[in-house]
KOLVOMI-161237 format. One record per residue: residue in three letters; x, y, z of N, C-alpha, C in turn. Coordinates in steps of 0.2 Angstrom, whole numbers, padded with zeros to 4 digits, always signed. Each point is the difference from the previous one (the first is absolute). Layout:
ALAXYZXYZXYZ
...
***
This chain:
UNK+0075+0053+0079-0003-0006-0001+0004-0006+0002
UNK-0003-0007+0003+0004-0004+0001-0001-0004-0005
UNK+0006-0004-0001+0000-0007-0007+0003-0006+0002
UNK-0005-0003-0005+0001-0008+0003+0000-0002-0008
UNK+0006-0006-0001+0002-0001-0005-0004-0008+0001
UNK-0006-0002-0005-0003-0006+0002+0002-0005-0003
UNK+0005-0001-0003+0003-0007-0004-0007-0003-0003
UNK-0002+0003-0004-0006-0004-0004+0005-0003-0007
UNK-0001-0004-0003-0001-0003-0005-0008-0002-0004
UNK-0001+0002-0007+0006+0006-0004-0002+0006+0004
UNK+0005+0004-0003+0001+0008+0004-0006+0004-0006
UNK-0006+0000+0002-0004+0004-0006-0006-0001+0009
UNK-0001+0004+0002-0005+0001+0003-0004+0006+0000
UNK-0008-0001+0001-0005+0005-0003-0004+0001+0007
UNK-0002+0006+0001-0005+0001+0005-0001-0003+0007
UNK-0006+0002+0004+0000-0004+0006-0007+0002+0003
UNK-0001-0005+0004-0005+0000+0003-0003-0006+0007
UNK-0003+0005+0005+0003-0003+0006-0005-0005-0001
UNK+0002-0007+0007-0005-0006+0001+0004-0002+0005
UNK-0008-0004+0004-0002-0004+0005+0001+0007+0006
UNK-0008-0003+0005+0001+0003+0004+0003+0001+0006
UNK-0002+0003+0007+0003-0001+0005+0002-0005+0004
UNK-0007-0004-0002+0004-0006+0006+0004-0007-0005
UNK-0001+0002-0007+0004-0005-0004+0008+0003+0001
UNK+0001+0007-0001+0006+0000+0002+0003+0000+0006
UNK-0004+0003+0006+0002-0003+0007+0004-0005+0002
UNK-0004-0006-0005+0000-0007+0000+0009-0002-0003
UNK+0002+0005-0005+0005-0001-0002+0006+0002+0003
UNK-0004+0006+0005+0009+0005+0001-0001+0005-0003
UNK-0004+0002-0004+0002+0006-0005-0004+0005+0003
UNK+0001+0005-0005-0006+0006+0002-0001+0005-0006
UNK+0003-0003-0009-0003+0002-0005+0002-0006-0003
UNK-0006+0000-0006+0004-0005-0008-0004+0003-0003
UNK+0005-0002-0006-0005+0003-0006+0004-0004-0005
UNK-0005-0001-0007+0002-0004-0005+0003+0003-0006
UNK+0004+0000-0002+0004+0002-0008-0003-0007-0005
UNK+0001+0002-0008+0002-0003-0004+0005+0003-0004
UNK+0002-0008-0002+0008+0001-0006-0003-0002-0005
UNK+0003+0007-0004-0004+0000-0007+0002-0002-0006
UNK+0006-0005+0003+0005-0004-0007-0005-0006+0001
UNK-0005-0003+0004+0001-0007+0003-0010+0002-0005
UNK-0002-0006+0001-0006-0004-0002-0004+0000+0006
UNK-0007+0002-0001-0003+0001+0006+0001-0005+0007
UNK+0001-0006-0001+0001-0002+0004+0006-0001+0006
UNK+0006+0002-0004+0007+0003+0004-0001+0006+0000
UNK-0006+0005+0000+0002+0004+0000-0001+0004+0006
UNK-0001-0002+0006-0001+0001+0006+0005+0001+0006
UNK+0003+0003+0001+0004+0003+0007-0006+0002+0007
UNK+0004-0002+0005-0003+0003+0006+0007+0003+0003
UNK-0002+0006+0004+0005+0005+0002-0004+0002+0009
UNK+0003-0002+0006-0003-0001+0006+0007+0003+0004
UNK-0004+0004+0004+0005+0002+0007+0000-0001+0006
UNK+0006-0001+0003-0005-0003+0007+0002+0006+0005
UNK-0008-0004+0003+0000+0006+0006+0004+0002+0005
UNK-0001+0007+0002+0006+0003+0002+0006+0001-0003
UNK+0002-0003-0005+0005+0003-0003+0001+0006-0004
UNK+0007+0002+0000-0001+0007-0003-0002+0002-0008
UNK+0000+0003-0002-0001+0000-0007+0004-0001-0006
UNK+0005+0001+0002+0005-0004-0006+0004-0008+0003
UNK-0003-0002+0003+0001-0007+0001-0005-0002+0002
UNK+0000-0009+0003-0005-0004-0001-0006-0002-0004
UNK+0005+0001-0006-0006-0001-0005+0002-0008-0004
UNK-0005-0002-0002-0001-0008-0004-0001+0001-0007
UNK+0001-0002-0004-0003-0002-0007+0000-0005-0002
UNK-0005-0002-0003-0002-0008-0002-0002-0002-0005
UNK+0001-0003-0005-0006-0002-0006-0004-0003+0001
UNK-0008+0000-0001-0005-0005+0002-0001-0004-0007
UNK+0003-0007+0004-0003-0003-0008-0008-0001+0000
UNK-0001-0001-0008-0006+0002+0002-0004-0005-0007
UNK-0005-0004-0002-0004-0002-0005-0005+0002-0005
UNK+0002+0002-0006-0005+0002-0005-0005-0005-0004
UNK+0001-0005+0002-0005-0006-0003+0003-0003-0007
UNK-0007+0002-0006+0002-0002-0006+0005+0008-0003
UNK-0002+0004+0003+0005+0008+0000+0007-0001+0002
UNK+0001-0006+0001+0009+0003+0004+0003-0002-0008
UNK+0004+0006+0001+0005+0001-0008-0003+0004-0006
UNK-0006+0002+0005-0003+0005-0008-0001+0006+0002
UNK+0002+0003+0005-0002+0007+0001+0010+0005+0001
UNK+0001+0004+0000+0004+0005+0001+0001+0007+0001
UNK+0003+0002+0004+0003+0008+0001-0007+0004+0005
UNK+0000-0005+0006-0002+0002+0004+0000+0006+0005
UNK-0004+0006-0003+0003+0008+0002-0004+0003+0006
UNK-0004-0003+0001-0005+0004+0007-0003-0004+0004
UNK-0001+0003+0005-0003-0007+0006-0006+0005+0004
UNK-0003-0003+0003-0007+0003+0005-0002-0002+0006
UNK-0003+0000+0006-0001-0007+0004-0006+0004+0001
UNK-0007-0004+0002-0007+0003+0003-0002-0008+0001
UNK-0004-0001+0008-0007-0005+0001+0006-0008+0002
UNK+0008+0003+0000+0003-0008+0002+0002-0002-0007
UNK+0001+0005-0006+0002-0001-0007+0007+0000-0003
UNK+0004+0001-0001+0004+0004-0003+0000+0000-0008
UNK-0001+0003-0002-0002+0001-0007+0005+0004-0006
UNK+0002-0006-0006+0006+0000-0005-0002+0005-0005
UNK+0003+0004-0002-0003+0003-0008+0008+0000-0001
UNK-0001-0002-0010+0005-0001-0004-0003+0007-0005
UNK+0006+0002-0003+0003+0006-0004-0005+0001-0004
UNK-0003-0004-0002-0002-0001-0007+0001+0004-0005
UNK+0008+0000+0000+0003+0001-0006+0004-0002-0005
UNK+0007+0002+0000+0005-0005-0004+0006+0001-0001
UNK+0003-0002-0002+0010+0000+0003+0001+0008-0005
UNK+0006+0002+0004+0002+0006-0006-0001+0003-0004
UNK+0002-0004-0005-0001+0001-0008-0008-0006-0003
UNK-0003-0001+0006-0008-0004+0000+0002-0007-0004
UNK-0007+0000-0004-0004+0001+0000-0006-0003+0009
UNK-0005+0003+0000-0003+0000+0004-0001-0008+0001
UNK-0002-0004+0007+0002-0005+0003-0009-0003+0002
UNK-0002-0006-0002-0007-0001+0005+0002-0005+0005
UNK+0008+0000+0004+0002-0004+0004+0000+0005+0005
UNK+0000+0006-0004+0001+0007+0007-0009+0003+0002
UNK-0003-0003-0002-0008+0002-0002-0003-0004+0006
UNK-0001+0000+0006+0001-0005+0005-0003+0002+0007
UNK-0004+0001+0003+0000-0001+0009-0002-0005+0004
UNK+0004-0001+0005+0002-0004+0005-0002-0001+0007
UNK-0003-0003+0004-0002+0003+0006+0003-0007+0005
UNK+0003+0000+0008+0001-0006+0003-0002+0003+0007
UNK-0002-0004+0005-0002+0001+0006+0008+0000+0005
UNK-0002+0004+0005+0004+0002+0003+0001-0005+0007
UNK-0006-0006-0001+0000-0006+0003+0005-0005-0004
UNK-0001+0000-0006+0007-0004-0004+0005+0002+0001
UNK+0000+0007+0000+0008+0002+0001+0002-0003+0006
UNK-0003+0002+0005+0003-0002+0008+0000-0008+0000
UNK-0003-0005-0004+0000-0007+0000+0009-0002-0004
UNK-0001+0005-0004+0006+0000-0005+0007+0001+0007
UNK+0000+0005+0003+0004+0002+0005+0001-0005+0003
UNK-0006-0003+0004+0002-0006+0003+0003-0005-0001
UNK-0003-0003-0007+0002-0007+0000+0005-0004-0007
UNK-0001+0011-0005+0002-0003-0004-0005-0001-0008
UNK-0006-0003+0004-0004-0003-0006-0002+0008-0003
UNK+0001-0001-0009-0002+0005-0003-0007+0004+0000
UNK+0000+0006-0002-0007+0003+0001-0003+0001-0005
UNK-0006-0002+0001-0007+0001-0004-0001+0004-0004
UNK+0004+0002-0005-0001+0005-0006-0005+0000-0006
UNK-0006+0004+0002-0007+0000-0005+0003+0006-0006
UNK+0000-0004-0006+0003+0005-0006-0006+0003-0005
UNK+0000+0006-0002-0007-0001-0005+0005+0006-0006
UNK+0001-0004-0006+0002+0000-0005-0005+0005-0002
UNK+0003+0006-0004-0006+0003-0004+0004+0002-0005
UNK+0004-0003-0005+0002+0000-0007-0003+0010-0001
UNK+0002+0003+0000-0001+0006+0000-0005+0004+0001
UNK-0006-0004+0004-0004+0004+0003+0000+0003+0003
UNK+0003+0003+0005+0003+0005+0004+0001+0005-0005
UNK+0005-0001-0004+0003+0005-0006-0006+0004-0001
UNK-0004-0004-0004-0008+0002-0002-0003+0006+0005
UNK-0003-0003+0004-0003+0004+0005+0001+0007+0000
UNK+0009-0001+0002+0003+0007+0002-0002+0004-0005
UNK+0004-0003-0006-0002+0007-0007-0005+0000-0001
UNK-0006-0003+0002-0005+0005-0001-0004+0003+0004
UNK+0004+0000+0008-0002+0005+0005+0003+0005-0002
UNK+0007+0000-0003+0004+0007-0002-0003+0002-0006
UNK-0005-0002-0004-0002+0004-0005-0003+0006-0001
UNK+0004+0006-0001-0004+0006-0002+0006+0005+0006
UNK+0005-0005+0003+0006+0004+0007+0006+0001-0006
UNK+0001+0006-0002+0004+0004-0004+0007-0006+0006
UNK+0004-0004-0007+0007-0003+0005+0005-0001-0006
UNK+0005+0001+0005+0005+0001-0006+0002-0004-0003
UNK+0002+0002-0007-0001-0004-0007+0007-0004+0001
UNK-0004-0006-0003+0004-0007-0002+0007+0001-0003
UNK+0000+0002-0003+0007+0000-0003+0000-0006-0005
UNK+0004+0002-0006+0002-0004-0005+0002-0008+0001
UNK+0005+0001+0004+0004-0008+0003-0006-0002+0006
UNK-0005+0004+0003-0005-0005+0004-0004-0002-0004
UNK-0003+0003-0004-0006-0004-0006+0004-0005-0001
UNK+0004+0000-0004+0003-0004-0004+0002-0006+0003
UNK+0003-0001+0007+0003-0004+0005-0005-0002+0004
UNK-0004+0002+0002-0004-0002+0005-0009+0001-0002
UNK-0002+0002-0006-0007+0000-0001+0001-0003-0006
UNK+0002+0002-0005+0000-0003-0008+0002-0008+0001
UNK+0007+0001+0002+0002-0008+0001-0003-0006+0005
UNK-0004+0005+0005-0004-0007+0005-0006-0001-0007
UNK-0002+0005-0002-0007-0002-0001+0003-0004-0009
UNK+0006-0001-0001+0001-0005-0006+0000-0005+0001
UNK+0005-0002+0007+0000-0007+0002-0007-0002+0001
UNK-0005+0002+0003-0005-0001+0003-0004-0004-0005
UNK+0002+0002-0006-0006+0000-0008+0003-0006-0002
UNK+0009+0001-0002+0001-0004+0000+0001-0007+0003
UNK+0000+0000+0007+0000-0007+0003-0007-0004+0000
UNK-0004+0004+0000-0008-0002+0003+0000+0001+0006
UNK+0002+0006+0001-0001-0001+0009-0007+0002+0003
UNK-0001-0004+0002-0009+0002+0006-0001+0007+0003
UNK+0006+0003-0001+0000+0010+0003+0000+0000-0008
UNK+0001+0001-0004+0001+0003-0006-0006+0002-0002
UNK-0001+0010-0002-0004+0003+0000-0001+0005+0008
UNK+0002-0003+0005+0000+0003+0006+0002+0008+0000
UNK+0007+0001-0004+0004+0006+0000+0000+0001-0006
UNK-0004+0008+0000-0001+0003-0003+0006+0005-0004
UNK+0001+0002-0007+0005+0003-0002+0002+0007+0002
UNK-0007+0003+0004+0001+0006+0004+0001+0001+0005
UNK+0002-0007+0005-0001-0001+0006+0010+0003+0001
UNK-0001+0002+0009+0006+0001+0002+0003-0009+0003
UNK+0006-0001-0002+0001-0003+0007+0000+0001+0008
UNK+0000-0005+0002-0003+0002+0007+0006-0002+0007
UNK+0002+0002+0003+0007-0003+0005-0002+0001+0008
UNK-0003-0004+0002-0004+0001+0007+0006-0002+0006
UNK+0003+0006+0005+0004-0002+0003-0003-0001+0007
UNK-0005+0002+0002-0004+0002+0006-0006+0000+0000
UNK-0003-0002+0006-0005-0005+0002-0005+0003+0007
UNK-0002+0002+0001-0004+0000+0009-0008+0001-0001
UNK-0004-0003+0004-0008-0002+0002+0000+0008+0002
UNK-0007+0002-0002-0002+0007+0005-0006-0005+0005
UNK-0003+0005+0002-0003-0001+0007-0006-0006-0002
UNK-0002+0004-0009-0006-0008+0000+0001-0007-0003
UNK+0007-0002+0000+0003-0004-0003+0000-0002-0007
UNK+0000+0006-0005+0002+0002-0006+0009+0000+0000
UNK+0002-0002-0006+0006-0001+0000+0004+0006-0006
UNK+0004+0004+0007+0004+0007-0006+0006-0003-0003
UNK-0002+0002-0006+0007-0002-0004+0006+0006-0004
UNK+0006+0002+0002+0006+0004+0001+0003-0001-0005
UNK-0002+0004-0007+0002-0003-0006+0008+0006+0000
UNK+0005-0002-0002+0006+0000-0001+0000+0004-0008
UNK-0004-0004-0003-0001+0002-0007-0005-0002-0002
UNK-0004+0003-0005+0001+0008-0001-0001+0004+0005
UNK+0002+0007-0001-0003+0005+0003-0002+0005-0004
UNK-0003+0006+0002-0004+0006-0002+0003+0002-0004
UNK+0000+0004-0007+0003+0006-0003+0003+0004+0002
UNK-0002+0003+0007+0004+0004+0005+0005-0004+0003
UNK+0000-0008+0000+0004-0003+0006-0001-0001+0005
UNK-0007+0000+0001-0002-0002+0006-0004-0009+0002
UNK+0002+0000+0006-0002-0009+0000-0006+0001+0002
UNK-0001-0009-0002-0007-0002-0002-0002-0006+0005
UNK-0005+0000+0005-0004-0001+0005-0006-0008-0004
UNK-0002-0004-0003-0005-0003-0001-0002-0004+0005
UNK-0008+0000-0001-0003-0005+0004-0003-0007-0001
UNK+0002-0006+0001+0000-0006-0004-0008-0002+0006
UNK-0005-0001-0001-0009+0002+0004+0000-0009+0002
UNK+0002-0003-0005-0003-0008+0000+0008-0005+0003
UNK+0005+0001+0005+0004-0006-0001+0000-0006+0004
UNK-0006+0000+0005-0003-0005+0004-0004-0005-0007
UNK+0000+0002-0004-0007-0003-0005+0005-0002-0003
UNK+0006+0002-0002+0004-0002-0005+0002-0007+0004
UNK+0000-0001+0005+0003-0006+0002-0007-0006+0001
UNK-0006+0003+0001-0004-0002+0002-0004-0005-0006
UNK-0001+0005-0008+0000-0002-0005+0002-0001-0004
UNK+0005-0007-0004+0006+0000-0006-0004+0003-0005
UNK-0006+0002-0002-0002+0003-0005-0002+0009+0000
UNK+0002+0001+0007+0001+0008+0002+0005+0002-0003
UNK-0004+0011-0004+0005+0004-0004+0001+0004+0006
UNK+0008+0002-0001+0001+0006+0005-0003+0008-0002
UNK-0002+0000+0004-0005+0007+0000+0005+0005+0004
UNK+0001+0006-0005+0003+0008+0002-0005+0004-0001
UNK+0000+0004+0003-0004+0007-0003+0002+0007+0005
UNK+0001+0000+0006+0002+0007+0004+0007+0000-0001
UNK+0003+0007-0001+0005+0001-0002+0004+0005+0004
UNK+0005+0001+0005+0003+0006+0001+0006+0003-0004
UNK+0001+0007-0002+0007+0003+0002+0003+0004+0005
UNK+0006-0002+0002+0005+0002+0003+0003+0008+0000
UNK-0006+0007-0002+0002+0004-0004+0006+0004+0002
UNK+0003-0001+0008+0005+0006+0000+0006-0006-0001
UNK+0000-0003-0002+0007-0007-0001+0003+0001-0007
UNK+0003+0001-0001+0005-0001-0007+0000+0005-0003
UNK+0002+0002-0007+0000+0003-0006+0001-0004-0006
UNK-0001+0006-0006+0000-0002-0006+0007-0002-0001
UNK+0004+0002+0003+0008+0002+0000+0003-0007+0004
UNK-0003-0001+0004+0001-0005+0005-0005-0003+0003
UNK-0004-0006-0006-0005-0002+0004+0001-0007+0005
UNK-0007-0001+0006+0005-0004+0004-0008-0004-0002
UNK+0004-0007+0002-0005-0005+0001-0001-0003+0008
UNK-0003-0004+0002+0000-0005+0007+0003-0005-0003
UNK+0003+0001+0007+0003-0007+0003-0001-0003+0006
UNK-0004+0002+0005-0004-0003+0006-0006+0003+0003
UNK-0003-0003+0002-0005+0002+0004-0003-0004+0007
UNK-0002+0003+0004-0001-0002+0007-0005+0007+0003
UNK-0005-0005+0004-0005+0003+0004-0003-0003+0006
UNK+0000+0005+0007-0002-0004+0004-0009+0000+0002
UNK-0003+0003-0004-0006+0001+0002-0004+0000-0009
UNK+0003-0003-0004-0004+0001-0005-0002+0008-0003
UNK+0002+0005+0002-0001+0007-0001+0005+0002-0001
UNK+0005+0002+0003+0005+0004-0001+0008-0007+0000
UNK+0001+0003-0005+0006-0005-0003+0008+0004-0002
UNK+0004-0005+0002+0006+0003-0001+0005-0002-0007
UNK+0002+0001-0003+0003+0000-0007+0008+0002-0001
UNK+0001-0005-0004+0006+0002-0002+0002+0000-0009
UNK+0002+0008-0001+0000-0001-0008+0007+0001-0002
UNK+0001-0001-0006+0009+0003-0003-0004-0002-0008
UNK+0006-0001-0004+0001-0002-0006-0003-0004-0004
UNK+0000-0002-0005-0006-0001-0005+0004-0008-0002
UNK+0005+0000-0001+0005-0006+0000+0007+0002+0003
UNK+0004-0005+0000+0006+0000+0006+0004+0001-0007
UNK+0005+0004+0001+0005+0003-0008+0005-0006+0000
UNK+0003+0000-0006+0006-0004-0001-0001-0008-0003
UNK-0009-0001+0001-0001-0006-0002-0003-0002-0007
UNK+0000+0005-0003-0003+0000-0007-0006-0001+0000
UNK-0003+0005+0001-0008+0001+0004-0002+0001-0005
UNK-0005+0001-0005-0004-0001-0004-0005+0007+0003
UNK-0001+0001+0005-0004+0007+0003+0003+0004-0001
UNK+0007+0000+0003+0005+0005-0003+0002+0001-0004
UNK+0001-0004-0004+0003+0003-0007-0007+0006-0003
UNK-0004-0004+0000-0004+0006-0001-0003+0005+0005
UNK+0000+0000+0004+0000+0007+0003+0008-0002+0007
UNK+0006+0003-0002+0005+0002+0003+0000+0004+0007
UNK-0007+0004-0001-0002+0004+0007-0003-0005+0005
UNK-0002-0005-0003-0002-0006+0006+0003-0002+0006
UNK+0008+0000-0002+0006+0001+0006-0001+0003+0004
UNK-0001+0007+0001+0002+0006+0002-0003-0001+0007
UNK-0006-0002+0002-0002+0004+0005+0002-0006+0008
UNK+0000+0003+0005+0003-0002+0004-0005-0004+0004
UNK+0003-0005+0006-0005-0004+0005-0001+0004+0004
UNK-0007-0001+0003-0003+0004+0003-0006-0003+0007
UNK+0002+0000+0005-0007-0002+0003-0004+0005+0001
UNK-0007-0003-0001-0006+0007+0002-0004-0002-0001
UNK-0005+0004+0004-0006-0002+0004-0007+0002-0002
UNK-0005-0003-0002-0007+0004-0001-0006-0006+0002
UNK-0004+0004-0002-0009+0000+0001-0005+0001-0007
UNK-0001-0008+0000-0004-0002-0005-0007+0000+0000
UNK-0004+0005-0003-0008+0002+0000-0004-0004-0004
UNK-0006+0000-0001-0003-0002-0007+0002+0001-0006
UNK+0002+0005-0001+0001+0005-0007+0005+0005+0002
UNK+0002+0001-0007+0005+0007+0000+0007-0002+0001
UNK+0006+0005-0002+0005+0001+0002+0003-0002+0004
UNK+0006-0002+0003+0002-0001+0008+0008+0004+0001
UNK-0003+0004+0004+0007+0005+0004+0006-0005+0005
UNK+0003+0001+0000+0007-0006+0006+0002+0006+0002
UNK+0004-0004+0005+0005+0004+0003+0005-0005+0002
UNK+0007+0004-0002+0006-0006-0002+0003+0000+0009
UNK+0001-0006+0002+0003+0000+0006+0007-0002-0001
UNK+0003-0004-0006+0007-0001+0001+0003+0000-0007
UNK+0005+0004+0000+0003+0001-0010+0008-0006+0004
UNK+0001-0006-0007+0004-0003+0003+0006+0003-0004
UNK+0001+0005-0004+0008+0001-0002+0002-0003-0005
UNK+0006-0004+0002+0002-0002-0006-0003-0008+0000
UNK-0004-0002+0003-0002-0008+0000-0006+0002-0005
UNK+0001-0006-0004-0006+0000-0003-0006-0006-0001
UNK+0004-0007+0002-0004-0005-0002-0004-0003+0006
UNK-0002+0007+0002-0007-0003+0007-0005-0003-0002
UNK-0003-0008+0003-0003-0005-0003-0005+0002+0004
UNK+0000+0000+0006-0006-0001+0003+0000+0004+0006
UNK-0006+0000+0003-0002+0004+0007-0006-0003+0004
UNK+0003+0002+0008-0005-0003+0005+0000+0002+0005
UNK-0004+0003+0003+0000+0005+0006-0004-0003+0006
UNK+0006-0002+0006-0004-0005+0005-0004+0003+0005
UNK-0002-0004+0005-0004+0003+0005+0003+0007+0003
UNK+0006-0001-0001+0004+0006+0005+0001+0007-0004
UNK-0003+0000-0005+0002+0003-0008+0008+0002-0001
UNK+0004-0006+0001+0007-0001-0003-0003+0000-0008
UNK+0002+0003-0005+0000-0003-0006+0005-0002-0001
UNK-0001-0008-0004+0005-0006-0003-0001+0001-0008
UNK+0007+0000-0002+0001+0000-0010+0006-0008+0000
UNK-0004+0000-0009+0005-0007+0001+0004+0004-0007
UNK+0006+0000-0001+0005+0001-0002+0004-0005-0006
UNK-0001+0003-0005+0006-0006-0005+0005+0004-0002
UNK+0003-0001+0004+0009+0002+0000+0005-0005-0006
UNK+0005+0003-0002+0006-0006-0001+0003-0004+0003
UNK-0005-0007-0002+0002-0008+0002-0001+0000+0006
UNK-0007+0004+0004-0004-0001+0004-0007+0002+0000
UNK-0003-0002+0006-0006+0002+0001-0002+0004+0006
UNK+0000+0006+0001+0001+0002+0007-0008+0002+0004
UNK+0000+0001+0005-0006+0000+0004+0002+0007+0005
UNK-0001+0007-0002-0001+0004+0002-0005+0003+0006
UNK-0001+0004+0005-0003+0002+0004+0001+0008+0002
UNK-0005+0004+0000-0002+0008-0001-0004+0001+0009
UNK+0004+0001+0005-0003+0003+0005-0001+0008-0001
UNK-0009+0002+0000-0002+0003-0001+0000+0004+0009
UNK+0004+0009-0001-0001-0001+0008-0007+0007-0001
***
């Protein structure tokens, strides 16, 4: 594989997803870009572009940028920007909606984003920041999810996650007066969404990290409404289809996602490993310890109406493990973004 170390600031980079077309980048010099977000920054720093120019070989001529960018009355209320999507001239933000470590659960992380791939290149130009439309859902995503996953056998919360991340969100909640309070249910799982991709009828898949299955198997949701979410401030997120992952992880070793990418809305490319990253005081791991274990993986499959889904793995990365993201260009090079020690690298998989 070739690598390119991107000097981003902060070094926390999540997923990818290509933008703008061929004669936008013509115009540039280039002949791929794709967008990253950093996941220490607030929606609106949260945006990196990563662009290569054309004719160059693959482990050089590459650019990285931050696009500054505008959240409106949003800028300073959103954080931990984990997933990106682009469809129609979009590129589209989803946040964790989770919560730090040891939690409790966050309605700053409860959050999707969407900016036009015209403001970006406006930004590119001249500077002036991009048009970032925020739609704040104080845990309604949360909601949605668990109660599409009601009745999917998933592995049990654990002691220190009730306690840290459901008992304690939903005490502040009561306690502050919060406008979610009541939202999260004392049976509810937390929820960690690191990946994001449109299928073909412009429904939005969402690449849940956590939870997974009682086997360990990852979890596939489909979010029906997020054009309505921006369209109406009094739209609820609506989930209801669901996939699993069946030949992906174990009870021993289950794996969650951590990227997604498709180039036809059908068949999509993934990447999965671990449940949390060790050594951080993970609150996941401490109560299931087997969350560690399993390893990064890229793999492939095809998502039906209904049922099961079978993959098949194209690349085991060894001993790397914190693969952020994936994106597979025209040429079918597949692109990972990599968080390394006190970098951020930009990996390239020539498939022969």
């Amino acid at each position: 594989m070739h690598e390119t170390d991107l000097h981003l600031d902060p070094n926390e980079a999540s997923d990818l997803c290509r933008v703008f077309g061929p004669d936008e980048l013509v115009r540039r010099g280039w002949e791929r870009a794709f967008v990253t977000v950093l996941d220490e920054a607030t929606a609106e720093n949260a945006i990196a572009l990563l662009a290569h120019a054309a004719g160059a070989p693959l482990d050089e001529g590459w650019t990285a940028v931050r696009i500054p960018a505008d959240a409106g009355v949003h800028n300073g209320r959103t954080e931990d920007a984990e997933a990106c999507a682009s469809r129609d001239g979009y590129v589209y933000l989803v946040g964790s909606q989770f919560g730090k470590k040891r939690g409790p659960l966050s309605a700053k992380r409860s959050w999707i984003a969407r900016v036009s791939e015209a403001s970006i290149a406006k930004a590119l130009d001249d500077g002036t920041p991009a048009e970032l439309e925020v739609v704040r859902m104080r845990f309604g995503l949360h909601r949605a999810i668990n109660d599409a996953l009601e009745g999917l056998d998933l592995i049990p919360l654990g002691p220190l996650g009730q306690a840290s991340y459901v008992d304690a969100t939903i005490a502040a909640g009561e306690l502050k007066g919060k406008t979610w309070s009541g939202t999260i249910a004392p049976t509810d799982h937390p929820v960690n969404i690191e990946a994001a991709e449109f299928a073909a009828d412009g429904r939005l898949l969402l690449g849940l990290r956590y939870p997974v299955t009682a086997d360990g198997h990852p979890i596939v949701v489909e979010l029906e409404n997020v054009d309505e979410l921006f369209a109406d401030p009094n739209a609820v997120p609506r989930c209801q289809r669901v996939w699993v992952l069946n030949d992906v992880g174990t009870a021993d070793a289950p794996a969650g996602l951590r990227a997604l990418d498709t180039r036809d809305g059908v068949e999509f490319d993934a990447i999965i490993g671990d449940l949390d990253a060790i050594g951080k005081s993970a609150t996941v791991l401490a109560d299931h310890p087997e969350g560690a274990v399993a390893d990064s993986e890229h793999i492939r499959f095809t998502l039906y109406d209904e049922g099961p889904v079978d993959t098949k793995v194209l690349h085991h990365f060894g001993d790397i493990r914190r693969v952020e993201g994936v994106a597979v260009d025209h040429e079918g090079h597949a692109h990972y973004v990599i968080d390394e020690e006190g970098h951020v690298a930009l990996r390239t998989l020539v498939f022969e």
